[in-house]
C-alpha positions in Angstrom: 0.0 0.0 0.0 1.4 3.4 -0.9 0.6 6.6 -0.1 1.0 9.9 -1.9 1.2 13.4 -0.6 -0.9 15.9 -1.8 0.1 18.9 -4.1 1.3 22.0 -2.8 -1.8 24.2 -2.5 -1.0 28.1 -3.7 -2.2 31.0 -2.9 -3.0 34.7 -4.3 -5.0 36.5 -6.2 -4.3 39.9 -4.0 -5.1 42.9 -5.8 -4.0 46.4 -4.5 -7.1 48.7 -4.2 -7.0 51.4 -7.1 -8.9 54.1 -7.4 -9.9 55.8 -10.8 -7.2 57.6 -12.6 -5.5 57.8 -16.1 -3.5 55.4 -17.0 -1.5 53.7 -14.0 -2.2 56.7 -12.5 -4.3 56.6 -9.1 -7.2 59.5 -8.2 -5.0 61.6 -6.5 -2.5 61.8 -8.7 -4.7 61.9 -11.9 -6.1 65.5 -9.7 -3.3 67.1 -8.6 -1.7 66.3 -12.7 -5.1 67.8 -14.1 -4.7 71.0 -11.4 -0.9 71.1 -12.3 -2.1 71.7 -16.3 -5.0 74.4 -15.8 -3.5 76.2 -13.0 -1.1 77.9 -15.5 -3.6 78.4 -17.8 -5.7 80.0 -15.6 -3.3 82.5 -14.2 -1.9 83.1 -18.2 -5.5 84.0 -19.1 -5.7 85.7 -15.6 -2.5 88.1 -15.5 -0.8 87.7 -18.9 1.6 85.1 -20.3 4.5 86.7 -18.5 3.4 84.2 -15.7 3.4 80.8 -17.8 7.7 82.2 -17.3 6.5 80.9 -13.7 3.8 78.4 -13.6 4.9 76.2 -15.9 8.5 75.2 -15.1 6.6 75.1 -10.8 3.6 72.8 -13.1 6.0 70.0 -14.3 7.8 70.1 -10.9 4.7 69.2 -9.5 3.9 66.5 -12.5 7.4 64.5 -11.9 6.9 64.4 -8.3 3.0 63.5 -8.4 4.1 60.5 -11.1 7.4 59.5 -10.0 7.3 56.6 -7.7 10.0 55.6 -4.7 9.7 53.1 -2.3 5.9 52.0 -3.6 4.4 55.2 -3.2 4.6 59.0 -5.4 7.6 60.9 -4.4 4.7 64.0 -4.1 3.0 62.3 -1.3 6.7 61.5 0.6 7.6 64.9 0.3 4.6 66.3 1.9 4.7 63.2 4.7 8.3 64.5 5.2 7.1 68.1 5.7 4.4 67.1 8.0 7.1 65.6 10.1 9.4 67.6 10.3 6.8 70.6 11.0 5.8 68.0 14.1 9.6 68.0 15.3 9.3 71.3 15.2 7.1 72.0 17.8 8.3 68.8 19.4 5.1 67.1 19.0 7.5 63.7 17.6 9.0 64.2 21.9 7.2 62.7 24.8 8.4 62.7 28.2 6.3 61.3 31.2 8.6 62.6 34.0 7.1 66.6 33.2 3.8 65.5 32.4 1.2 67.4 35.1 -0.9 65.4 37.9 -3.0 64.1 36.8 -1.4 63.6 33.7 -2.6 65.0 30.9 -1.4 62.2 28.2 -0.5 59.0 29.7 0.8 57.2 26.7 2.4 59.1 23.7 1.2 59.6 20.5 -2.1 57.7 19.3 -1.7 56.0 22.6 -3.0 58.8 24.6 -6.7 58.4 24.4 -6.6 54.6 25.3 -7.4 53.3 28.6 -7.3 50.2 30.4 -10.4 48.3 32.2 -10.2 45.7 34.0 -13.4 43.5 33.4 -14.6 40.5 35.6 -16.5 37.4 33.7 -18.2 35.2 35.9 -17.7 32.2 33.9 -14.2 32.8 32.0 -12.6 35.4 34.8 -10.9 38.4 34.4 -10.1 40.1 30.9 -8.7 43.2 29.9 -10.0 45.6 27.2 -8.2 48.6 26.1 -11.0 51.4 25.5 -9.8 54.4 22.9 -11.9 56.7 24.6 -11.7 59.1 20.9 -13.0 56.5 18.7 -15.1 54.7 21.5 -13.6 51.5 20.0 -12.5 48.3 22.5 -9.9 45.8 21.9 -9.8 42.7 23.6 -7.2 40.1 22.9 -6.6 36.2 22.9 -3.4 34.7 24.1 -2.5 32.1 21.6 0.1 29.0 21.5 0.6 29.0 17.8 1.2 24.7 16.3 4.4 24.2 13.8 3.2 23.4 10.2 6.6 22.0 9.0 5.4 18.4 10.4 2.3 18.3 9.4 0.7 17.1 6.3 -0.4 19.4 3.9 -3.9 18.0 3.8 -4.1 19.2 7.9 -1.9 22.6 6.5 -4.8 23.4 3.7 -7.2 22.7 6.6 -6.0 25.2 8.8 -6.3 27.7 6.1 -9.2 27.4 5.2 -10.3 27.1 8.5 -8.9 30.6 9.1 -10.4 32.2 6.0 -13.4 31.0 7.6 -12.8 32.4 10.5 -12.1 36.2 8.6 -15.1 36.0 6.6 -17.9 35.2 9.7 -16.1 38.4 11.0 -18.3 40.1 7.9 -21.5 39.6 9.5 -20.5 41.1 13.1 -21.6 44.9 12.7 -19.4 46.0 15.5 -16.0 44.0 14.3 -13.6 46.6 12.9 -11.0 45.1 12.4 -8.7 41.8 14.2 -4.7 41.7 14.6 -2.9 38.6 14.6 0.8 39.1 16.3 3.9 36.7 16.7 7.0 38.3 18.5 10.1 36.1 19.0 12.4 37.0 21.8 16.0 35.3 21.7 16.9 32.9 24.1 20.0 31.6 25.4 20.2 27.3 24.6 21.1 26.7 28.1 17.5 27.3 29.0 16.3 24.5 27.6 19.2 22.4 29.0 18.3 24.2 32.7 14.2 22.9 31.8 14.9 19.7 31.1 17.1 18.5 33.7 15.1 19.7 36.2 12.2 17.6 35.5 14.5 14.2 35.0 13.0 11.3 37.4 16.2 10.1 39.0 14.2 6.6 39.3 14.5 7.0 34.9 15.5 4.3 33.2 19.4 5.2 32.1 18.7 4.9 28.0 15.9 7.0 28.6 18.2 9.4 30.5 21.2 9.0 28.1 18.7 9.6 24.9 16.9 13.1 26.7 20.6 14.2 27.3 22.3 13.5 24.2 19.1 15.4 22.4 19.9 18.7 24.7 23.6 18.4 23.7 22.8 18.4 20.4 20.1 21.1 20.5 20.8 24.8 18.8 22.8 26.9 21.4 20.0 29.8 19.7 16.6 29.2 20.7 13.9 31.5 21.1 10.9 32.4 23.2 7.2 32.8 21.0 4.3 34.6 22.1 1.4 35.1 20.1 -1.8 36.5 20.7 -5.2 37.9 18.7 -6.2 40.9 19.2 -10.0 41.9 17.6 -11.3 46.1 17.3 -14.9 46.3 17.6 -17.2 49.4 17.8 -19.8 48.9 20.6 -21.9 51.7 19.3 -23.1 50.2 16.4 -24.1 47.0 17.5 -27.5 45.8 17.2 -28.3 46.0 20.6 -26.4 49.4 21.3 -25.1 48.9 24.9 -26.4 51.9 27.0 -23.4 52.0 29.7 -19.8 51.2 29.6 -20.4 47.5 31.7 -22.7 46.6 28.6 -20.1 47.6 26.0 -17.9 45.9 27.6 -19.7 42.7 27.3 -20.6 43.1 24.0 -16.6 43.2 23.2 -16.3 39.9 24.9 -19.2 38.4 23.3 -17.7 39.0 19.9 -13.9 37.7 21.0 -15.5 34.6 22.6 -17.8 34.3 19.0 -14.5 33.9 17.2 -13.7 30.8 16.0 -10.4 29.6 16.0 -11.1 25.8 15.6 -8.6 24.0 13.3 -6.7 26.9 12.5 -3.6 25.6 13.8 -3.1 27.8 17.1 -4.4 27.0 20.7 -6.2 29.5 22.6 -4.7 29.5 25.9 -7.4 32.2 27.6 -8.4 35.6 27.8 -5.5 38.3 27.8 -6.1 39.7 31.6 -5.4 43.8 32.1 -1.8 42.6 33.5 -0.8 40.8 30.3 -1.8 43.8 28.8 0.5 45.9 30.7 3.1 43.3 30.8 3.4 43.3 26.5 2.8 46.9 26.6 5.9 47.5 29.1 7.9 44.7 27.7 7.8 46.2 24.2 8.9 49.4 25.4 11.0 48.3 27.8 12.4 45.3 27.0 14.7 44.3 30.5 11.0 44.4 32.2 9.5 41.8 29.4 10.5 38.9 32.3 9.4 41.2 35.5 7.7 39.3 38.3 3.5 39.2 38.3 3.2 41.2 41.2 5.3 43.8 39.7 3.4 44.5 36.5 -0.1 43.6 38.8 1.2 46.8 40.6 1.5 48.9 37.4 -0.8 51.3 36.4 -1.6 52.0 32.4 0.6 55.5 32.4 3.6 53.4 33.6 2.8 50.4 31.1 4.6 53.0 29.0 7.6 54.9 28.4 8.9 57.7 30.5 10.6 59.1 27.2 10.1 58.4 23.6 11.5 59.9 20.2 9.7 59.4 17.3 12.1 60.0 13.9 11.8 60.0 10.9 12.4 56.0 10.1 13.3 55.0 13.7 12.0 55.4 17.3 13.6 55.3 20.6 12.2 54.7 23.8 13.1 54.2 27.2 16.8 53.6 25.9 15.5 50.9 23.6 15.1 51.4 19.8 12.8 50.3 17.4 12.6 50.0 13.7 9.3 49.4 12.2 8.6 48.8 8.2 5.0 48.4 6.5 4.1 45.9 3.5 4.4 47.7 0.2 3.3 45.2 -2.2 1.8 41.5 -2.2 3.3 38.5 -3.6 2.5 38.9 -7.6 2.2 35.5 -8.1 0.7 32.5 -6.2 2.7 31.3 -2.6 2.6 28.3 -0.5 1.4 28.2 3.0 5.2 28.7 4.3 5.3 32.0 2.6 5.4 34.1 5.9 8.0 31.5 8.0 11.4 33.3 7.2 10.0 36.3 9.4 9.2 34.0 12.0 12.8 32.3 11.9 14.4 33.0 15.1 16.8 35.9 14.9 19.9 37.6 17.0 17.3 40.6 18.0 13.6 41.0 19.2 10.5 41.1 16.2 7.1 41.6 16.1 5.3 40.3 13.1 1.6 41.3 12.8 -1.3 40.6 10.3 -3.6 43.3 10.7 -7.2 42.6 8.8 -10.1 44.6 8.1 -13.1 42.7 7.3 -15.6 44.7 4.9 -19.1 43.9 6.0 -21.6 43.0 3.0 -23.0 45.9 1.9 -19.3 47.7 1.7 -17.5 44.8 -0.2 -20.1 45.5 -3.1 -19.7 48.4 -3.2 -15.7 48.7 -3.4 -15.6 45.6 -5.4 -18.2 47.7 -8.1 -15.7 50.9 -7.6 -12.6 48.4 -8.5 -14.5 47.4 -11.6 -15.7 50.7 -12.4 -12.1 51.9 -12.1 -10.6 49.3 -14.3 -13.5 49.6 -16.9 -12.6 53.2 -17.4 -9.0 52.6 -17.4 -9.1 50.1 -20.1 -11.5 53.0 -22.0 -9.1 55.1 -21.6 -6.3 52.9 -23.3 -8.8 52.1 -26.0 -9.5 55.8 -27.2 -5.0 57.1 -26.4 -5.0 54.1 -28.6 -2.4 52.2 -26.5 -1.7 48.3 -25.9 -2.1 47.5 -22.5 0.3 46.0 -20.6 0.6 42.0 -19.0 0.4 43.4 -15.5 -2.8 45.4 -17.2 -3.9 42.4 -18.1 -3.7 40.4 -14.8 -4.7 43.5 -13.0 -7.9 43.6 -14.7 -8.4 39.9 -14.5 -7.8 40.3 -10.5 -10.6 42.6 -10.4 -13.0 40.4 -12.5 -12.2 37.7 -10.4 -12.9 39.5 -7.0 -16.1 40.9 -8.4 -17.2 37.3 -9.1 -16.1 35.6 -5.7 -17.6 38.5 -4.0 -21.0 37.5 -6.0 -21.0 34.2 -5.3 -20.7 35.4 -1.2 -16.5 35.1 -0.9 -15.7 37.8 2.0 -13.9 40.7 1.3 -10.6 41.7 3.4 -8.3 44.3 3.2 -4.6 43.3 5.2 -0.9 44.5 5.8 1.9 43.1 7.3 4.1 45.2 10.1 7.4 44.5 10.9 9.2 45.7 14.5 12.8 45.0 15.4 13.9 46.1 19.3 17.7 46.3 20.5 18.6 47.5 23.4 22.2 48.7 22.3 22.3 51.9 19.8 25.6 49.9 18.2 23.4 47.1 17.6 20.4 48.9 15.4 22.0 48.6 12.1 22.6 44.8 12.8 19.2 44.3 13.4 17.8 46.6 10.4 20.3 44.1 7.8 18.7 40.8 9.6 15.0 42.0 9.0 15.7 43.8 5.3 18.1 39.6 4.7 15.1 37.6 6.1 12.3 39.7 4.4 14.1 39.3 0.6 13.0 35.7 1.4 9.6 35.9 2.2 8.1 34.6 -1.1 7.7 38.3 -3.0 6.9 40.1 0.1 8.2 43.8 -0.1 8.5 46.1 2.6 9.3 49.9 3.0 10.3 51.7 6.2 7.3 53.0 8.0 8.7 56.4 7.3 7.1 59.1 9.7 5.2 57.1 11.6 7.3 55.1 13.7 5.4 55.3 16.5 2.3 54.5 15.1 3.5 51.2 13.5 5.6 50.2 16.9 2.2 50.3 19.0 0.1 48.8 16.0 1.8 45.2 17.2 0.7 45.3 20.5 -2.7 44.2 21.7 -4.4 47.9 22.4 -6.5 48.3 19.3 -4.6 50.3 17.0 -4.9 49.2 13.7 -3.9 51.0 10.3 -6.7 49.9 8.3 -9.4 52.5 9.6 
């Protein structure tokens, strides 16, 4: 009797969201090109031709930056981020520091972080949870500690399970009218070998037969001397406000956040649920990502913690890095999908162990319904008119055209036949506590994400801070 392994199962089919334009062009750009040709006009007809002398050389300025492309995105809407930033450092709005903050303080967490507060929530059946409440956008996140299962042993009939188990899980997410959005995290800490050598011996039987003994200690010789610590944990945004029954006091949005994180179903995905994420795991990631030495710190020390001081005391946000507490941080954003399909080991080189601390997470949104129509229709409206457009200028379209177009047919037709409708991105943060080390830890991430299947990846450039606290489980996610 022989058995045969299934066939690699691929993935793709993502399709960057475009918006109408001419050409390749994107809306904005096709506006501020269109403004960048009749301002001169206007002004010529307005105060003479002396001023096309002017307009005109400012107008194809303006053209080359709004078309010209760097790092995924027009080099028009970098410059302006630049400015904005810089115009923040300026009035030191990129500086936080706690210690001069008044009392009661005003901000207790820097940068998007200051609206955010911490309840603690008691469950009489599943215990005590913590929920982070943004107290500006009146959304709650509550979060799921998970033990993530290795796919490298299984079979890939279990593997193609698990993700379709999981794109299950994203598209029931449409039909929750509260869900904004859900975060999946994985952060690998280094570890020193000898840990696992220190565990196991501890918990030999001395009454152990001696091959037994012999076997478990010629199998922690010949372990990696490298090892590493993983914690992972789902974290899922919801709105109270517009749920069906719209919770009239803060005790009733609060249960209505943990009804929807205990609705989620994470059967067969290939991850354990361990429990609820309690208010002092919350401060204990939250502190151990910006301050890294108190990662390990004893429960009744972070029990003792209060939100303010789950953060840093001082934090400075540049322009592509961001230091805190004496720690520094690197972040980077995904800038363009595979193009072509992937296996399910697509994403494992940025969860290989490494010589410094990283954060990998998944953020989702989940379109409800009514809203997936309606952008899938606006994607096909979009390509319909670009293709028009190619048709009249009289020019042959291109084979990324092509399969763009396709893409958006396809989507149009899963969508439907009732496929759900997500829109995701990938953050990257890298944490060393030494300043020498930083450039190290910026090669390993830029080495190990070259790897990752056709996954490409930019520097989150001016908001540093922003992507840093997007990985952590307090409801921050980019996709609003």
């Amino acid at each position: 009797m022989s058995t045969t392994e299934q066939p690699a199962r691929l993935y793709g089919g993502w399709r960057r969201s475009r918006s109408l334009g001419i050409g390749l062009l994107n809306g904005g750009q096709t506006v501020v090109i269109v403004a960048a040709i009749l301002v001169p006009i206007f002004f010529a007809n307005l105060l003479g031709l002396r001023t096309l002398l002017v307009s005109v050389p400012l107008a194809l300025v303006v053209i080359v930056l709004a078309c010209w492309q760097r790092h995924g995105m027009p080099l028009l809407d970098l410059a302006v981020g630049r400015m904005r930033w810089q115009w923040a450092a300026w009035r030191a709005e990129t500086s936080y520091r706690g210690l001069y903050q008044p009392h009661p303080k005003a901000l207790d967490l820097p940068g998007v972080l200051a609206p955010t507060r911490l309840l603690a929530v008691e469950d009489s059946n599943a215990g005590r949870a913590g929920l982070v409440w943004n107290q500006s956008t009146g959304q709650m996140a509550s979060t799921l500690l998970l033990s993530p299962g290795g796919a490298l042993l299984a079979n890939r009939a279990q593997v193609n399970q698990n993700v379709t188990s999981w794109g299950n899980t994203l598209a029931s997410l449409a039909n929750e009218d509260s869900v904004d959005a859900a975060t999946v995290t994985l952060q690998i800490t280094p570890a020193s070998g000898a840990a696992l050598g220190d565990h196991v011996r501890g918990r030999i039987d001395d009454q152990a037969p001696d091959l037994a003994r012999a076997t478990v200690n010629e199998l922690v010789k010949s372990s990696p001397r490298a090892s590493a610590q993983l914690f992972a944990w789902l974290t899922l945004v919801t709105s109270p406000g517009r749920a069906t029954d719209r919770p009239g006091s803060p005790e009733e949005a609060a249960a209505e956040t943990l009804r929807r994180l205990d609705g989620v179903d994470l059967t067969g995905v290939g991850a354990d649920v361990l429990r609820r994420a309690t208010d002092t795991d919350i401060v204990r990631l939250v502190r151990g990502a910006f301050h890294p030495e108190d990662a390990d710190a004893a429960e009744a020390e972070m029990e003792a913690l209060t939100w303010d001081q789950a953060g840093p005391i001082a934090a400075e946000e540049g322009w592509t890095d961001y230091r805190h507490d004496g720690a520094m941080s690197v972040s980077w954003v995904l800038r363009e999908a595979p193009r072509k399909p992937v296996t399910f080991d697509v994403l494992l080189p940025l969860m290989a162990p490494g010589r410094f601390v990283r954060r990998i997470t998944i953020g989702y949104r989940i379109l409800r319904t009514e809203e997936a129509a309606a952008v899938v229709e606006r994607e096909l409206n979009a390509s319909d008119a670009r293709e028009e457009y190619r048709r009249r200028s009289q020019r042959s379209t291109t084979r990324r055209e092509r399969a763009d177009a396709a893409a958006a047919d396809r989507n149009a037709e899963q969508e439907a036949y009732g496929a759900g409708l997500a829109q995701w991105t990938i953050h990257i943060t890298t944490t060393v506590t030494n300043p020498a080390d930083l450039a190290a830890a910026q090669r390993e991430v830029e080495q190990i994400a070259k790897r990752a299947g056709g996954l490409r990846f930019r520097y989150a450039y001016g908001g540093q801070s922003a992507a840093f606290v997007a990985g952590l489980p307090v409801g921050v996610h980019p996709l609003a």
